[in-house]
FIDRENTI-525871 format. One line per field, with one value per residue (C-alpha): residue in three letters; x, y, z. Coordinates in steps of 0.25 Angstrom, whole numbers, plus 2048, in hexadecimal, padded with zeros to 3 digits. Layout:
r	c(ALA, ...)
X	c(X, ...)
Y	c(Y, ...)
Z	c(Z, ...)
This chain:
r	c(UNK, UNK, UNK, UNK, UNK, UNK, UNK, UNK, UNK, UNK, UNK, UNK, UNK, UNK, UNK, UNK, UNK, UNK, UNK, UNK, UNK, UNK, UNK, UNK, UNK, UNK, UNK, UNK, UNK, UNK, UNK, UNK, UNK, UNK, UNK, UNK, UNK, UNK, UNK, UNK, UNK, UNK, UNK, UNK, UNK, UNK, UNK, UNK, UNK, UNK, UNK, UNK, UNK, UNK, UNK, UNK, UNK, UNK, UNK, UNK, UNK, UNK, UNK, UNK, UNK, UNK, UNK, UNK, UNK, UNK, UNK, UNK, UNK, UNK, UNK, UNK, UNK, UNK, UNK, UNK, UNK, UNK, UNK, UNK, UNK, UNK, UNK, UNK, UNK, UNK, UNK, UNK, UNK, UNK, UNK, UNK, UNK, UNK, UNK, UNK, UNK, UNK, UNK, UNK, UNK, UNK, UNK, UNK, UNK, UNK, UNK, UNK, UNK, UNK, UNK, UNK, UNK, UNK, UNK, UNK, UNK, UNK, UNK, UNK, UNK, UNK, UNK, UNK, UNK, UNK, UNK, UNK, UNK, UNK, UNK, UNK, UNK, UNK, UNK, UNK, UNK, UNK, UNK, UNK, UNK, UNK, UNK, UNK, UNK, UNK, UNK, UNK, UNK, UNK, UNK, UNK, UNK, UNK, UNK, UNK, UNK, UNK, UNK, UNK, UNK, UNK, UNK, UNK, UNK, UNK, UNK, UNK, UNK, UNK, UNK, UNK, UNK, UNK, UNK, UNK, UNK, UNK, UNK, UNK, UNK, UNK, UNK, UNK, UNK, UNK, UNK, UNK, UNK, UNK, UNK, UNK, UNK, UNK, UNK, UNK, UNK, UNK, UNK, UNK, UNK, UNK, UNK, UNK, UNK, UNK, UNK, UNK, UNK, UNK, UNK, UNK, UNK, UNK, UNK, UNK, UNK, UNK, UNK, UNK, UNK, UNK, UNK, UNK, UNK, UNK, UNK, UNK, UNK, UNK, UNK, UNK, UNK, UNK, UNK, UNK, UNK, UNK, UNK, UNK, UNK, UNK, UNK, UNK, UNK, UNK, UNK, UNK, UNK, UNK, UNK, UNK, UNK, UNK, UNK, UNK, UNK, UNK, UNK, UNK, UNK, UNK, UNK, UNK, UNK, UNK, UNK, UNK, UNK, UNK, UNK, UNK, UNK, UNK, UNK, UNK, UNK, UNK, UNK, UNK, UNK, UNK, UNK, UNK, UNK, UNK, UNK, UNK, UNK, UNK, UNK, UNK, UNK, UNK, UNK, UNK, UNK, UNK, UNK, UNK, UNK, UNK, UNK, UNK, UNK, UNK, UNK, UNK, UNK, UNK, UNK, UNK, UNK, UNK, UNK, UNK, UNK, UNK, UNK, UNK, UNK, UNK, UNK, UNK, UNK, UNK, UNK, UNK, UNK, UNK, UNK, UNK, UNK, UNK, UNK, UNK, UNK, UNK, UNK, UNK, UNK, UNK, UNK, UNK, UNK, UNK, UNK, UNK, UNK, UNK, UNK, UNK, UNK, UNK, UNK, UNK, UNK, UNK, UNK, UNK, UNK, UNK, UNK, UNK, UNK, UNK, UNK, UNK, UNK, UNK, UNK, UNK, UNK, UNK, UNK, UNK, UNK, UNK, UNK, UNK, UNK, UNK, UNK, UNK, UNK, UNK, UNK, UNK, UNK, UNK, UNK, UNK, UNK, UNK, UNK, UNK, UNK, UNK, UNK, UNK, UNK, UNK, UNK, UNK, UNK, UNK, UNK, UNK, UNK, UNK, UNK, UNK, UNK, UNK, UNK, UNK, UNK, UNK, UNK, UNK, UNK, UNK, UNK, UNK, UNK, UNK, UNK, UNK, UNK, UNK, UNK, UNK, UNK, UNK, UNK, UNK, UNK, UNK, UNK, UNK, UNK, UNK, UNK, UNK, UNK, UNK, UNK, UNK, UNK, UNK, UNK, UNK, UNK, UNK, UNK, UNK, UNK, UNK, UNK, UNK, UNK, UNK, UNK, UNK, UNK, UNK, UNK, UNK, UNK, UNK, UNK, UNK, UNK, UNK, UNK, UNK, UNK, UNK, UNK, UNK, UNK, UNK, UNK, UNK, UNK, UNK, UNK, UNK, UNK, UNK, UNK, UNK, UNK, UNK, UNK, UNK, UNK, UNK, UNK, UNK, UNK, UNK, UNK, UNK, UNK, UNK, UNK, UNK, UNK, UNK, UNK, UNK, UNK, UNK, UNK, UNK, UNK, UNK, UNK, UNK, UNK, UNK, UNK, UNK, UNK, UNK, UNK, UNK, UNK, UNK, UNK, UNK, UNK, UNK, UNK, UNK, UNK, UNK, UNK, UNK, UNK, UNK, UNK, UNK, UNK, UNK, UNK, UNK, UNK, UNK, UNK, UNK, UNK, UNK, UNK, UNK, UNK, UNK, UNK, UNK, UNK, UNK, UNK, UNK, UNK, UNK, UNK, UNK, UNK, UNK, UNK, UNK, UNK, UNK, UNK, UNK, UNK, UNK, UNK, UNK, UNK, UNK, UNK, UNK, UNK, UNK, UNK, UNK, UNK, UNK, UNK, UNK, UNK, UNK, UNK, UNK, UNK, UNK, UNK, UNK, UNK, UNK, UNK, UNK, UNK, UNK, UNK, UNK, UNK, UNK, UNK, UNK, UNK, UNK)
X	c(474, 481, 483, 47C, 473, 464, 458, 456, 447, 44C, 456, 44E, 441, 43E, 43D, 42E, 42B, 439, 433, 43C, 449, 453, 458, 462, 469, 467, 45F, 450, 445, 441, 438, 436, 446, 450, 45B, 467, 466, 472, 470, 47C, 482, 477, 46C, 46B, 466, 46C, 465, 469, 461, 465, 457, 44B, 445, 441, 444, 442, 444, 438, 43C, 449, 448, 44F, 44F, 453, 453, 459, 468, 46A, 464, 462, 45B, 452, 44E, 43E, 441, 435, 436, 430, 433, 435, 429, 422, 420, 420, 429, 429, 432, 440, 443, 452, 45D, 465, 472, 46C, 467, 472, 476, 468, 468, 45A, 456, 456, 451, 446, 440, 445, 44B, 442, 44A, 456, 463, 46C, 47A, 485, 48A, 489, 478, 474, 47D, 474, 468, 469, 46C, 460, 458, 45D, 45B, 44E, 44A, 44A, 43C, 43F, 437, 43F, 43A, 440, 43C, 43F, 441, 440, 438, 43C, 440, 446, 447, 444, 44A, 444, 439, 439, 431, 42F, 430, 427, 422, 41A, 41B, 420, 41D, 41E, 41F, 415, 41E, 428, 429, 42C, 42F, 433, 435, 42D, 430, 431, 422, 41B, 422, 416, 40E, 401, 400, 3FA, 3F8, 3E9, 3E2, 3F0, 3ED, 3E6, 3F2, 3FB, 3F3, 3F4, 404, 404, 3FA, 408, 40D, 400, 404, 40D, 417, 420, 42D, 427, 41E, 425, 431, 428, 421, 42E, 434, 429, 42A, 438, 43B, 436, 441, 44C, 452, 454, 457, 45F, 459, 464, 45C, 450, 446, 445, 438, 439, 42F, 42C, 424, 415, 41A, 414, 422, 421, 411, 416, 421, 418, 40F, 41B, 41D, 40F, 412, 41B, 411, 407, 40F, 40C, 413, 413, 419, 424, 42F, 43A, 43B, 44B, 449, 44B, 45A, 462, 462, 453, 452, 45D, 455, 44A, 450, 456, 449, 441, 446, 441, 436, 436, 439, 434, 43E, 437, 438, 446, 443, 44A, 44F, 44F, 45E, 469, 470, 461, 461, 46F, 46B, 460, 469, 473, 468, 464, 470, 474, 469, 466, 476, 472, 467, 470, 47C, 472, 47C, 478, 481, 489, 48A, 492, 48B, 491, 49B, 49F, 49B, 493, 484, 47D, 47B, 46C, 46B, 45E, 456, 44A, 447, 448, 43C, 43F, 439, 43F, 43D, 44A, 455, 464, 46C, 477, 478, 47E, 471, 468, 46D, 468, 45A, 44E, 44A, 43A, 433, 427, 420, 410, 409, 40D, 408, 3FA, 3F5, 3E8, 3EF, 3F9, 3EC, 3E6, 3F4, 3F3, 3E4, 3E8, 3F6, 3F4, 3F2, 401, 406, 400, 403, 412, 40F, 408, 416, 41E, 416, 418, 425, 429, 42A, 430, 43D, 446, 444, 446, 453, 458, 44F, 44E, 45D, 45F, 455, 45A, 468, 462, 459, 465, 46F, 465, 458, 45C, 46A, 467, 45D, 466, 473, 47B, 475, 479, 47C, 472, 466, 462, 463, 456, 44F, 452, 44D, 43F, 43D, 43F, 434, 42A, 42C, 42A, 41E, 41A, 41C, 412, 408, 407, 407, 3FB, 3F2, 3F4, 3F8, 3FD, 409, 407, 404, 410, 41A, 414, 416, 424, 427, 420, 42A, 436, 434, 432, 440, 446, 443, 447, 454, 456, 453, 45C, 468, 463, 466, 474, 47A, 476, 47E, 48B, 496, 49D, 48F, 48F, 49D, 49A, 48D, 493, 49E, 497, 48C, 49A, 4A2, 491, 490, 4A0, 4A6, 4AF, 4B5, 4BD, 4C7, 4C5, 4CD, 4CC, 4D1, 4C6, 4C1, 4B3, 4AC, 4A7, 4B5, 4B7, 4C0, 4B7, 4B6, 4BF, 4C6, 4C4, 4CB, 4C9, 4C1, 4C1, 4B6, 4B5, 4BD, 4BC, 4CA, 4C6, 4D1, 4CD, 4CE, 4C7, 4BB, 4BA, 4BB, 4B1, 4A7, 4A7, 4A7, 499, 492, 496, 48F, 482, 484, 487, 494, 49D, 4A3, 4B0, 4BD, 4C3, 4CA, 4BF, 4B5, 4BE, 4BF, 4B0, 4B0, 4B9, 4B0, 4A6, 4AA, 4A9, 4B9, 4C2, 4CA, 4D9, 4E3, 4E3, 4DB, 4DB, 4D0, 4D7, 4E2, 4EE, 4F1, 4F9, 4F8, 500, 4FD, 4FF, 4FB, 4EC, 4E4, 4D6, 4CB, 4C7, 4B6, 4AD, 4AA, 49B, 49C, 499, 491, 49B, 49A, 491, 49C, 4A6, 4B4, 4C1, 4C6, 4D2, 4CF, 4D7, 4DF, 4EB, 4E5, 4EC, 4ED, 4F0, 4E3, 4E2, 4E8, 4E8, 4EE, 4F9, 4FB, 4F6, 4FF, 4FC, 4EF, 4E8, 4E0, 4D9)
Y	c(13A, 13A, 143, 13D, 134, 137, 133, 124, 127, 12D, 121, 115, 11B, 115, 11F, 120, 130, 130, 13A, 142, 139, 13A, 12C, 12E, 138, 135, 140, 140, 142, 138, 13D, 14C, 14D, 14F, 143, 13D, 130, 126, 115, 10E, 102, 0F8, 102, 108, 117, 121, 12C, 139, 145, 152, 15C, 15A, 161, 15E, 169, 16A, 176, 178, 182, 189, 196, 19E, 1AD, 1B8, 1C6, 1CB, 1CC, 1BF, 1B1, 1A8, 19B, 19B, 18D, 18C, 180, 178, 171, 166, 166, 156, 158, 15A, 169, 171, 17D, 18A, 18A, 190, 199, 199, 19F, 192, 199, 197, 189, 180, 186, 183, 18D, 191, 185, 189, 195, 195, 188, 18B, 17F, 173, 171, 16B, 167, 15F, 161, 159, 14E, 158, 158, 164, 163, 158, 15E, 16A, 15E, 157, 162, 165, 156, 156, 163, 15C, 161, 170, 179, 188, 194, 1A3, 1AE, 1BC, 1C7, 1D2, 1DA, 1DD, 1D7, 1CA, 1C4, 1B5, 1B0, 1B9, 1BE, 1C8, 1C8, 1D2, 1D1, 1D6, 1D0, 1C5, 1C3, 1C7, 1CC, 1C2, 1B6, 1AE, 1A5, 1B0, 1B1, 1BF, 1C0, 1CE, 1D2, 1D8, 1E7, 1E4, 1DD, 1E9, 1E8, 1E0, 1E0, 1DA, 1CD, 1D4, 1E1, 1E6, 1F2, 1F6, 201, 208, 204, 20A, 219, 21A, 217, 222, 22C, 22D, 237, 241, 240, 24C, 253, 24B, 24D, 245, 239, 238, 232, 228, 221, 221, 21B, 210, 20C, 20C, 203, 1F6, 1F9, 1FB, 1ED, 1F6, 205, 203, 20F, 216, 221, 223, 22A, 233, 23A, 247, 24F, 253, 24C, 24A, 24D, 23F, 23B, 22D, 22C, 22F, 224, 219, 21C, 219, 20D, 207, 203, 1F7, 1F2, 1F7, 202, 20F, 21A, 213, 206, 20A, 1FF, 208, 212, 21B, 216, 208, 202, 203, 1F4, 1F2, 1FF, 1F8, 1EB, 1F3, 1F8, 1E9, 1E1, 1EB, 1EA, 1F1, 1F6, 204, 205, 214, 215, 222, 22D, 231, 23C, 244, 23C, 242, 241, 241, 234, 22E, 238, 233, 226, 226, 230, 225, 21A, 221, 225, 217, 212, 21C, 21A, 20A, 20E, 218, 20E, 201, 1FC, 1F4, 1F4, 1E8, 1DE, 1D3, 1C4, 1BE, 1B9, 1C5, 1C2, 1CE, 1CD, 1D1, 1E0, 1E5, 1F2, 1FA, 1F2, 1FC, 20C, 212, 21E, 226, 22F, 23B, 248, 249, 242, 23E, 24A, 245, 248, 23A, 234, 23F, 23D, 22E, 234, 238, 244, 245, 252, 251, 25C, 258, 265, 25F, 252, 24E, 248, 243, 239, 235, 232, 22A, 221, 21E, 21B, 210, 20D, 1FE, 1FF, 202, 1F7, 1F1, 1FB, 1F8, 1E8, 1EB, 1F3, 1E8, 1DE, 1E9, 1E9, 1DA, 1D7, 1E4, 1E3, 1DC, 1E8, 1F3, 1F0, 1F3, 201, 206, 206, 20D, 218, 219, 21C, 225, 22E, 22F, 235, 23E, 242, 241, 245, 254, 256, 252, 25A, 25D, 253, 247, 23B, 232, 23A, 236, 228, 228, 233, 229, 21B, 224, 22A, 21B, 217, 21F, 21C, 20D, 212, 219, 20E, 204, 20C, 210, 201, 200, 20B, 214, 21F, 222, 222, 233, 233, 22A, 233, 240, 23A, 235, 242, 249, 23E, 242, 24F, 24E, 244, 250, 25A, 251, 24E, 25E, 260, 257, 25A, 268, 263, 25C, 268, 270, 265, 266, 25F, 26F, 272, 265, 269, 276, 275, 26D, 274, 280, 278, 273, 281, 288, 27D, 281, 273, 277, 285, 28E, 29A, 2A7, 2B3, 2B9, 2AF, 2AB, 29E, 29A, 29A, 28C, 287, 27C, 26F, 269, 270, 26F, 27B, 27A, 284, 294, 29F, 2AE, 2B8, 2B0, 2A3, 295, 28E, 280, 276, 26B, 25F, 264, 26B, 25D, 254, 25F, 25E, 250, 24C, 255, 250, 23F, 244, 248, 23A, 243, 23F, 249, 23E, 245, 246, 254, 255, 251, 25A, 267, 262, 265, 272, 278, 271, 276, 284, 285, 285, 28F, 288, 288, 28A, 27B, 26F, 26D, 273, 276, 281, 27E, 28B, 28E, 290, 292, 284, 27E, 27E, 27A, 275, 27F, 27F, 28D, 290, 29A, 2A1, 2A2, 293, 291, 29C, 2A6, 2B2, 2B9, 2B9, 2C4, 2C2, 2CD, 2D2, 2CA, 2BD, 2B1, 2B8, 2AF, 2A8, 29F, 291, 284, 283, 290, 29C, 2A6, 2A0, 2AA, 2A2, 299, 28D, 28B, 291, 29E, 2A1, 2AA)
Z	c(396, 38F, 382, 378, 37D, 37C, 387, 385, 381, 375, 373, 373, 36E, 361, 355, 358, 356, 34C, 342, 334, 339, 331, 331, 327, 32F, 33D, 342, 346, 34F, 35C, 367, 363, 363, 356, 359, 353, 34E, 34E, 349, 34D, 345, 34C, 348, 356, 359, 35F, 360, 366, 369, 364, 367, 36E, 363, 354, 34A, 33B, 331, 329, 322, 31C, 319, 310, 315, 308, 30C, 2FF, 303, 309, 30C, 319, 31D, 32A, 32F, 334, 33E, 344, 350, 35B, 36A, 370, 374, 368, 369, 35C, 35E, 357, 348, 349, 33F, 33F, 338, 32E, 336, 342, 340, 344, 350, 355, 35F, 359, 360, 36D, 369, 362, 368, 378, 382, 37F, 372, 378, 36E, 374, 377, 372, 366, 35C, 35E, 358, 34B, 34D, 34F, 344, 33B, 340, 33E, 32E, 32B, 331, 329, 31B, 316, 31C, 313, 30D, 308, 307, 30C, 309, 313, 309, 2FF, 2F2, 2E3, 2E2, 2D5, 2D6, 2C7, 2BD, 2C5, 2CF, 2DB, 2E6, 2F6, 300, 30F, 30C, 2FD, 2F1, 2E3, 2D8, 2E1, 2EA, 2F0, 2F8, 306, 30A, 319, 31E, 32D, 335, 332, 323, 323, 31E, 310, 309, 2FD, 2F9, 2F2, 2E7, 2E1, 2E3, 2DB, 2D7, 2CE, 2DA, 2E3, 2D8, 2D7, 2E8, 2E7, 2DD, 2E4, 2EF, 2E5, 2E9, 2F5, 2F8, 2EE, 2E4, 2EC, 2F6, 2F1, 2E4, 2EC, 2F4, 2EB, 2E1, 2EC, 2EE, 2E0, 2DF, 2EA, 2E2, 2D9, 2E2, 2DD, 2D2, 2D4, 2E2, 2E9, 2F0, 2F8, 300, 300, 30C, 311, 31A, 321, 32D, 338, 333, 324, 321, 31C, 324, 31D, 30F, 311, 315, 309, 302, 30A, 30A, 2FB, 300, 30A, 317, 31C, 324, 32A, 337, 332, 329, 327, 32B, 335, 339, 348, 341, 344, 338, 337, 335, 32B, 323, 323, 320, 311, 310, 311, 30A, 2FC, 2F0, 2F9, 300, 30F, 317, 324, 32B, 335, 335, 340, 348, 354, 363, 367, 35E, 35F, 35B, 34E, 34B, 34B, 344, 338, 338, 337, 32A, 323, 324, 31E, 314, 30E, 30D, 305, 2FE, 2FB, 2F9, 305, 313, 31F, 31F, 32D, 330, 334, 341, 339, 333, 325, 31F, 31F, 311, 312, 310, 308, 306, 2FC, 2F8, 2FC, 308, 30C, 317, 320, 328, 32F, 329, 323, 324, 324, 31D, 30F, 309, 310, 309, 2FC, 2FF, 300, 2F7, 301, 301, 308, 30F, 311, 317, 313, 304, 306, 2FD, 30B, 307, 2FD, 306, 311, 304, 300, 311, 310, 306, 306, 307, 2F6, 2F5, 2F6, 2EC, 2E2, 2E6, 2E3, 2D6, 2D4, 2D8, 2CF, 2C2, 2C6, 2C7, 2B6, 2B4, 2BE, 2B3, 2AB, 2B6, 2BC, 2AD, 2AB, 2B9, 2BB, 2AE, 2B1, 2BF, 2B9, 2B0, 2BA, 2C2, 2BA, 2B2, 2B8, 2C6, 2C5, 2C0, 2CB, 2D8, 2D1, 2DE, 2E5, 2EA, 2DE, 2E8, 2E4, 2D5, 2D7, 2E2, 2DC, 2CF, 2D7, 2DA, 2CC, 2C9, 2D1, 2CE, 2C0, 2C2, 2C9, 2BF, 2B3, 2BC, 2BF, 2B0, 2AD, 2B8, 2B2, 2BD, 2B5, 2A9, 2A1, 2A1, 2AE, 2B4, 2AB, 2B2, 2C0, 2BD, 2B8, 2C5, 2CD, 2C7, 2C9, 2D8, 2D9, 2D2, 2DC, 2E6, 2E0, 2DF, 2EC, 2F2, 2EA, 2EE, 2FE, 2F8, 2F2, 300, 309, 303, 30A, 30D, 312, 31B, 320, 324, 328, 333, 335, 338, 344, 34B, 34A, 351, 35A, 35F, 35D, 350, 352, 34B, 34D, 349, 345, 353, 359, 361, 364, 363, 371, 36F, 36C, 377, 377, 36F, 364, 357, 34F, 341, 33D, 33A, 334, 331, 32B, 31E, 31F, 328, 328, 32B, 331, 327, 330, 33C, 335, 32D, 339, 344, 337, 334, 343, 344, 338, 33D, 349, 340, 338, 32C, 328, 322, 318, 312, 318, 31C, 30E, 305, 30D, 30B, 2FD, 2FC, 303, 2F7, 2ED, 2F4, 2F5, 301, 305, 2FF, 2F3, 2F4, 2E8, 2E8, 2EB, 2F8, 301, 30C, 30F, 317, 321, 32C, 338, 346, 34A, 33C, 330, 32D, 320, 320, 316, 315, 315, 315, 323, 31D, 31A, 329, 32C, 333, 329, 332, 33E, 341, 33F, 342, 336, 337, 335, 33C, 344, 34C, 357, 361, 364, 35B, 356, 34D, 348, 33C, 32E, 32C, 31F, 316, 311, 303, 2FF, 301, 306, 2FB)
């Protein structure tokens, strides 16, 4: 059969069994087969076959995840043979290559080849799709203002709208509320009995997390709130209380968990906006490179959250795809928590501590944690008239807390650590104004609690700034500085003479001590140390200059008459720029030295500094 030409049983048939033809264009259906149509000038057909199939889309689908859009194509289709097969769901990119053909309905629907046919066919199919139904679907939670109104997203549903379809993935399924509020008030009292359950420092910061997270739209939180304990502390159980308020959550079936990829936690923060999200158990791994691993995992993530940023990727055709930043608050849970300090200053630190825990409370919220989410959609509900209004006070007040009440408590601290602290206090107050506007407790009573709260972020804040002034960058440097020079991989050369035993060829000299002085060679002190703490994926973060810069700030190194830190002195195999420090600094004022210090020694790495070329040395 040549090219073009269709069986003659399709070609002489009458147009018995012609069904949805579109005449006017020349497409149609004959026998169970989508075909082509052509009426020569005597009125003669033509008809060509293009698939043995019939195809129709029923539905276009408009698909909104709050950073982009897309269109998915529910097509239904017939075999020849009549056979209904199942719909295809397929991407509207995807659609006129109609490679999903073959794929989702297997061999037996055949295109043919040639003529232009499926340009054809695809054509045929769109033509024939007049009366496809749409509709959108959203595949997030959180606010959206629909004109003047406001409406608010969860699986299944939303609040202030009955015609929303909600559609989340399958690990994102448990973020769900009821379709009404029930018995709120009683709801409301169990949410607030959370802050019985152990000492302020700990649940204050949980449930201010959970009533902040509605408002993120708002506030932008820029932290998380991080849970440590020990194993069996009940850190992951407190964090799913907190959790349970934004649907059937336990601690075995938290959203988030650090074995995660980093890829599904960052989808995670992105679907789930202005809702809170527990990632738990950052535990101890049992080699190194999986502890690595699992530390890189969660600094990336937690400087997203920090900097409201997503990692940005590339399409096929190297166009950039939308970034996806956090959209709500992060809790997390740990045996411990990222070591390094730029990542801890993204953190509200909460203690855990079990022998402090109110443990019949917490057994009680567990017994009937299914009432929180109903005081959270009450909350949302209270919420909804009063938004226009709150994204022009809370800003304000959160401007406010920042630079006053929070500001004094986290002097020395890092300039992250008021604006949480500020995002929670903000929270509870919310809290606090729509349980008094319920009846749950009093005007009094609210005021007293937000005064206990604020208390309890204080003594947080002055905690934690305690713990930044104690990991100074000078401490940093010479903390490592003094592992790598007892484990023998840095070394130094004494006034004897005498090399270290552990010297080897791989080791580096750094430079030179006596009883009361360490003479560090600038560049290779900075370069050994910095090398050591990329290896612990605790970046040093400042060039050599900058960081010996600090060390005089810092009184650690020895001021010279002017304002650089280092001191150029000579020595036989040239001369060498030095910062001078303490012995003590690194823990060598216990050792014996000879009385004269840096006596001549031989070879080109070192020797005594006869003389000092322009400074003193004091």
């Amino acid at each position: 059969m040549a090219e073009g030409d269709v069986p003659s049983t399709l070609a002489t048939r009458s147009e018995r069994g012609l069904t949805e033809v579109a005449l006017q264009s020349g497409y149609g259906v004959r026998d169970g087969c989508t075909v082509r149509i052509e009426v020569d000038k005597e009125g003669g057909e033509r008809v060509d076959v293009l698939a043995t199939f019939t195809a129709r889309i029923e539905e276009e689908i408009t698909v909104d995840d709050g950073v982009e859009t897309s269109r998915l194509f529910r097509i239904s289709g017939r075999l020849q043979d009549g056979t209904r097969v199942r719909d295809a769901l397929v991407p509207a990119s995807e659609f006129e290559g109609l490679s999903w053909v073959l794929r989702t309905w297997g061999l037996r629907a055949l295109m043919f080849s040639g003529g232009g046919r499926r340009d054809h066919l695809r054509t045929a199919i769109q033509l024939m799709s007049a009366r496809a139904a749409s509709r959108t679907v959203y595949t997030h939670t959180g606010w959206r203002q629909e004109g003047d109104d406001w409406i608010y997203l969860y699986q299944g549903g939303a609040v202030g709208a009955d015609d929303i379809e909600v559609r989340l993935d399958g690990p994102f399924e448990r973020f769900a509320l009821p379709s009404q509020a029930e018995d709120v008030e009683e709801a409301l009292a169990l949410s607030l009995s959370l802050l019985g359950c152990g000492p302020p420092e700990v649940t204050v910061p949980l449930l201010a997390a959970v009533y902040a997270a509605p408002l993120s739209f708002i506030l932008n939180p820029d932290f998380a709130v991080w849970v440590v304990g020990l194993t069996g502390s009940l850190k992951s159980e407190l964090a799913s209380l907190a959790q349970r308020h934004f649907g059937p959550f336990t601690r075995k079936t938290l959203p988030g968990s650090w074995s995660s990829t980093g890829n599904s936690l960052e989808a995670l923060l992105s679907v789930t906006k202005d809702m809170l999200s527990v990632i738990d158990d950052f535990a101890p791994q049992a080699d190194a490179q999986a502890q690595r691993e699992q530390t890189k995992r969660a600094e990336v993530l937690l400087r997203n959250v920090g900097n409201h940023a997503g990692r940005g990727r590339l399409k096929p055709d190297l166009t950039q795809r939308p970034v996806r930043p956090p959209r709500g608050i992060l809790v997390c849970t740990g045996e411990d928590h990222p070591p390094t300090p730029s990542i801890v200053a993204r953190l509200v630190l909460v203690e855990v501590d079990r022998t402090r825990l109110n443990l019949p409370a917490i057994t009680r919220i567990q017994n009937e944690g299914q009432r929180l989410p109903h005081a959270m959609r009450a909350y949302i509900e209270w919420l909804r008239p009063r938004l226009s209004s709150l994204k022009e006070t809370l800003p304000r007040a959160q401007s406010e807390l920042m630079t006053s009440t929070f500001a004094r408590a986290t002097v020395g601290g890092h300039m992250r650590a008021p604006s949480g602290l500020s995002t929670l206090h903000l929270g509870l107050s919310t809290l606090f104004d729509f349980a008094v506007d319920r009846g749950v407790v009093s005007a009094e009573r609210a005021a007293e609690l937000l005064d206990q709260a604020q208390a309890a972020l204080l003594a947080i804040g002055r905690k934690q700034a305690e713990i930044g002034r104690g990991e100074t960058t000078s401490s940093r440097f010479l903390r490592a500085l003094a592992t790598l020079i007892s484990q023998g991989r840095v070394w130094l050369r004494t006034g004897d003479g005498v090399q270290p035993e552990r010297h080897g060829p791989s080791t580096g000299f750094v430079g030179w001590r006596d009883r009361d002085t360490v003479y560090l060679l600038t560049e290779a002190a900075h370069r050994a140390v910095a090398a050591y703490l990329r290896g612990l994926r605790e970046p040093l973060g400042l060039s050599g200059q900058r960081l010996f810069d600090a060390l005089v700030k810092e009184g650690v190194a020895r001021r010279p008459t002017n304002d650089d830190a280092r001191l150029q002195l000579q020595f036989p195999s040239g001369r060498h720029r030095v910062v001078c420090i303490p012995a003590a600094s690194l823990a060598f004022e216990e050792e014996r030295f000879p009385e004269r210090a840096l006596q001549a020694v031989g070879g080109s790495e070192g020797g005594r500094p006869p003389h000092v070329s322009g400074h003193g040395l004091g």
